[in-house]
Structures are given as structure tokens and as C-alpha cells.
C-alpha positions, 0 to 999 in steps of 0.5 A: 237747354240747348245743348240738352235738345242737341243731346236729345236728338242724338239719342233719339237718331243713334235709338232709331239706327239701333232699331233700324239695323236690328230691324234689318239683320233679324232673320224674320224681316232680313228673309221676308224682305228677300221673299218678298223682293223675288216676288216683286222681281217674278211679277213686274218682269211678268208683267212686262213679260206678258205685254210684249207677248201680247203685242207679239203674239194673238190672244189665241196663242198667248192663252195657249202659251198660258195654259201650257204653263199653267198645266206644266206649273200644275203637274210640277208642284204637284210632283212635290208631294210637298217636300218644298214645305217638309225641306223648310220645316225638317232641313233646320233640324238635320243639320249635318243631314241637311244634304242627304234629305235635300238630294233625296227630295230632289231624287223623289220628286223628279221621279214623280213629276216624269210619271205625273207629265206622262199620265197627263200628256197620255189623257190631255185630250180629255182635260185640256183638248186645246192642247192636243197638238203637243201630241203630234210633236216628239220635240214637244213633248219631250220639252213638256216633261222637262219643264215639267221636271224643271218646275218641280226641282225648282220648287224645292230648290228654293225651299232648301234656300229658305231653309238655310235662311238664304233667301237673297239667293231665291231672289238671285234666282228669280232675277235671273229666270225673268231677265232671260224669259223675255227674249227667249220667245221672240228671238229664239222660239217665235216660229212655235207660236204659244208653244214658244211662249212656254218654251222660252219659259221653260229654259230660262227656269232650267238655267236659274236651277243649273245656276242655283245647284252649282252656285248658291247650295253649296255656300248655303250647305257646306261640301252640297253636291247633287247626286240622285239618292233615296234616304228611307230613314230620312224620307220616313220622318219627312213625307208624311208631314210633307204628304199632308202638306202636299195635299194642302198645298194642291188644295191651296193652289187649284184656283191658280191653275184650274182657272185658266184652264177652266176659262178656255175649255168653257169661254175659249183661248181669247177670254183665257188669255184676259183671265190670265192677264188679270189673275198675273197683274194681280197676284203681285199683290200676293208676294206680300202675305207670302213673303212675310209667311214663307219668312216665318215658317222658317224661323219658326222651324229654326225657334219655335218657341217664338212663333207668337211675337214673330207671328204678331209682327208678321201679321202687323207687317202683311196687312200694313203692306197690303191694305194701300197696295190692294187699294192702288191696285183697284184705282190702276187696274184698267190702266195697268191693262191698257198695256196689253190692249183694249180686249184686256182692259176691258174684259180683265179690269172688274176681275183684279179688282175682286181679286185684289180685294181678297188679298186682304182676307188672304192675309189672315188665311196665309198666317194660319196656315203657316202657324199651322205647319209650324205647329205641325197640325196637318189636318187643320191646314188640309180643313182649311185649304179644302174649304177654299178649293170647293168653295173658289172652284166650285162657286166661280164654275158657277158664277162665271157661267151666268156673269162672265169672268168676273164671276171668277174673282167674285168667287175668290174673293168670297171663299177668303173672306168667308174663311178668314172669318172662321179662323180669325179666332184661333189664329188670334189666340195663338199669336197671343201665346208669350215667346217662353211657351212652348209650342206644341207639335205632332 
């Protein structure tokens, strides 16, 4: 009897290590849990980030340090004309094309994002007049447009990782740029103010991409060099796919970076920067819905006919994940603040906590749109990511001019929820799908 429970044990433990290094080594959880590793790496040290710039800095010029990495991040991912998500979804079906459509991306979107930088610092008096002094300054504004250049390349550097299921090298990455950011402002740039803060910055993503090109492509992609090139043949299969998932993804991201800048040109520098600080500290929640999708996405490219087991796991895991963290962080949220002072703590803390509360329905969101793009159904990520950019935009325009800030997560937390109960449905019914079916595509 003994010896039979002894057996039993041994079984059971060599069932579960079995279980576990699969678990571990599938390519679905092995890049999800690199995604969402990069992601925890980008939020904690900006966390840490911004609470030494709030102690060194005022909370003027932390919110214009804000809102100047808001405007760049803005104009880079714009200048993306989403080839990030068209590399994910295509690179895996070039194969030995793989380099020429990642340096044809790269060529096309540095293009963009210079002309984008330009327009923007041409009109910056009319949609971000706080920031005109950038204008006075040759030295800023060439730095404006690098950095705006350099979020672009970025973007889609990590995209060509994804692609070849090589997250950890995007952790790499983003490992580097938060462990060179911190003191960049305060030994190096601290005479420049906010403009420091976006400095500092700037250059370290500039060196995480250097690293990244001369680095981590070429072990992912044979023989990777880069060099500017424009692939017409290639670039005709990809953009229009890439297009509509660039204007999905302008739809998707608007609140991130229309609300700061929304705060300061209507409450002011001091409020931005406690908006800022709150959306920052909660979007940490937000590497795990992401993670896990960017994950799928990619998989899914590489074995769409799996999409409805991967897409169940994957929906299992976010909200696994996300329920407990989004409850911890609404029992912290005022004491997570209280590191950077008594004005944030104050201001900030109801606004994490209707920010962390969409996570939840983000979840459901995220996944659908994902499904989506595997599927190739463009114009139902673009009806889904507009409903939430009118409906987060224009509701917190209106509710925090009666309520304060946070009227802002109040709007943010009803456009999700709204739209999770809308595609629920049909999000369930393709997760149901067996993996011999085929998945069908545009």
C-alpha cells in the first residue's frame, strides 16, 4: 500500500513537471510571459521614474516633461501607419522576405513620423500652446523630431521581435531604456527643466533601439542588416492591412495621449502632472491584457487554425491575472501616490481607482480586437476602437469639466465596460470554434 501511494506520488509530481515545462516552452505562454515581463519592467521603473522627477522637479514642469512625451509617443505611433501590427501579422508568412518588409517599414515610417513632427511643431501653438518654447529652441526642436523619430523605429522594432517569437529580446529592451532614463534627467539634463525629463527619455530609447538593430534582429533574422529601402511589391500586400489597423490603433490609444494634454490645456500644468501620474501607476495593470494578446497575435499568425484553444487560454489567463491585481491596486492606490507627495495622493487616488476597474472589461476588449487582426477583419477592429474613442474622449471632455479629474476614469471605465458587453457575444462564439477549423481571412 505504501509502496503504491509512494508510486502514486511520483506519477503525479513527474505529470505536473511534464505539464509545467511544456506550459513553460509553448511559444503562446513563453512569449506572453516575456511581453508581459517588458511590461512590468516599463511600469515599475516608471514608476520609480516619475517619483524622483516629482521630487526633483515642480509639478509644472513634471506636466510639461509629461506632456511632451505624450505629443512625441503620440505623433511616433501615429507615424506607424501600423506597420507594428502588419510586421506581427505578415513577417511570419515572408519568411526569407522577412528583412527586406522589416527595413521597408522602418524606411516608410521614418519618413512619416519626420513630416508628422514637423506639422506638429509648425501648429503646436494652436493645439498644445504650453509647449511653444520648444519654438525659441533650434537644439529642441531637433531633439523633438529625433525622439519622435526614435518612438516610431521603436514601435516597430519590437514588432519585428514579436514576429519571430522573440519576445525576451523586447524585455532586453526595455530593460535597458528604464535602467538608463532614470539618471539622464537629473545628472545630465537637469538645467533643461520638463524639457530634461523628455530628454533623458528620449536618448535612452534611442540607445535600447542602436542595441536592438546591431544586437537582437540579427539573431532573430539571419544575415539582418539595416539599410533604408522601399519594397513596393511587399509594401502593396501589407499596408492596406496595416492601414486600417493604423487607424484602429489611433482609435485605441487617443485617450492615453489626448488626455494629458486635454488636462493641461483646460486644469492646467499641476493637475496634468496628477493625471499623469495616476493614468502611469495604473496602466501597469494593462501589461497583462496586452501581454498575453500581443502573445496570441503572434501565434496566431504563425498557426491560425489554433486561434480558438489559444484564444480560450488566453482569456482564462488575462482575467486570472487581472481580477486580484486590479483589486490590490484599488486598496494601494493612495498609498502608491503618497510617494510623489500629498497633491498626487489626493488628486490622483479616485482616478486609479475607475482606471483600474476597466482593466477588467479591457480584458474581453483587447481579445476581440486581437481575433480580429488575426482574422483579418479590419473594419470590426476600426467599429470597435472608434466607439471607444468617442465614447472615452468625448464623455470625460464632458465629466471632468463638472466633476474634476476623475471624470476622466469615470468616462474610461464606462466606454470599456459598455463595449465588452457588446462583443462579448461574438467573441465568445469564435473561442468556441475547435482547432481543426479553419480560420477565415481577407
Amino acid at each position: 500500500m505504501t509502496n503504491h501511494v509512494h508510486g502514486t506520488r511520483i506519477t503525479g509530481c513527474r505529470l505536473f513537471l511534464d505539464s509545467y515545462f511544456m506550459w513553460r516552452n509553448a511559444p503562446l505562454y513563453n512569449n506572453a510571459i516575456y511581453l508581459m515581463l517588458s511590461n512590468v519592467t516599463t511600469c515599475l521603473f516608471g514608476f520609480a521614474f516619475w517619483n524622483i522627477m516629482a521630487r526633483f522637479f515642480t509639478p509644472s514642469q513634471v506636466g510639461i516633461g509629461a506632456s511632451l512625451i505624450a505629443a512625441s509617443s503620440l505623433i511616433g505611433i501615429l507615424a506607424e501607419l501600423g506597420l507594428r501590427i502588419g510586421l506581427i501579422r505578415y513577417v511570419p508568412e515572408s519568411r526569407e522576405d522577412a528583412g527586406l518588409l522589416i527595413n521597408s517599414a522602418f524606411t516608410l515610417a521614418s519618413l512619416s513620423s519626420l513630416i508628422g513632427g514637423l506639422i506638429y511643431l509648425v501648429g503646436i501653438k494652436i493645439w498644445s500652446p504650453a509647449l511653444s518654447f520648444i519654438q525659441e529652441d533650434i537644439l529642441y526642436l531637433l531633439l523633438f523630431l529625433t525622439f519622435t523619430l526614435t518612438n516610431s523605429l521603436s514601435g516597430l522594432t519590437d514588432g519585428s521581435l514579436i514576429a519571430g517569437r522573440a519576445s525576451r529580446y523586447v524585455f532586453y529592451k526595455s530593460a535597458l531604456v528604464a535602467m538608463l532614463k532614470i539618471p539622464l534627467p537629473i545628472f545630465i539634463f537637469a538645467h533643461l527643466k520638463g524639457f530634461g525629463i523628455f530628454a533623458g527619455t528620449g536618448i535612452s530609447l534611442a540607445i535600447a533601439v542602436l542595441v536592438a538593430w546591431s544586437l537582437f534582429l540579427p539573431k532573430v533574422y539571419k544575415g539582418y542588416l539595416p539599410r533604408p529601402i522601399i519594397a513596393k511589391g511587399i509594401l502593396q500586400k501589407v499596408l492596406p492591412y496595416s492601414f486600417a489597423n493604423y487607424m484602429a490603433n489611433l482609435l485605441n490609444l487617443s485617450p492615453q495621449f489626448i488626455y494629458p494634454l486635454m488636462v493641461l490645456n483646460v486644469l492646467g500644468p499641476e493637475n496634468s502632472a496628477y493625471f499623469y501620474i495616476a493614468w502611469m501607476t495604473t496602466m501597469v495593470l494593462v501589461i497583462i491584457p496586452n501581454g498575453v494578446s500581443q502573445s496570441l497575435l503572434a501565434e496566431g499568425s504563425h498557426n491560425p487554425n489554433k486561434m480558438g484553444r489559444d484564444g480560450r487560454r488566453v482569456l482564462y489567463l488575462s482575467l486570472a491575472l487581472s481580477v486580484p491585481a486590479v483589486a490590490a491596486m484599488m486598496v494601494m492606490a493612495r498609498w502608491l501616490l503618497h510617494f510623489f507627495g500629498p497633491g498626487y495622493a489626493e488628486h490622483g487616488t479616485p482616478v486609479i481607482r475607475f482606471l483600474a476597474l476597466a482593466i477588467i472589461p479591457q480584458c474581453i476588449n483587447t481579445l476581440y480586437i486581437t481575433v480580429n487582426q488575426i482574422r483579418k477583419q479590419v473594419y470590426l477592429i476600426i467599429a470597435q476602437t472608434g466607439f471607444l474613442a468617442i465614447v472615452a474622449i468625448g464623455v470625460a471632455y464632458w465629466w471632468f469639466g463638472r466633476v474634476g479629474l476623475p471624470g476622466v476614469g469615470m468616462a474610461y471605465l464606462l466606454a470599456h465596460s459598455v463595449l465588452a458587453l457588446v462583443v462579448i457575444r461574438p467573441l465568445l462564439k469564435v473561442l468556441k470554434e475547435k482547432s481543426s477549423e479553419t480560420v477565415s481571412g481577407a
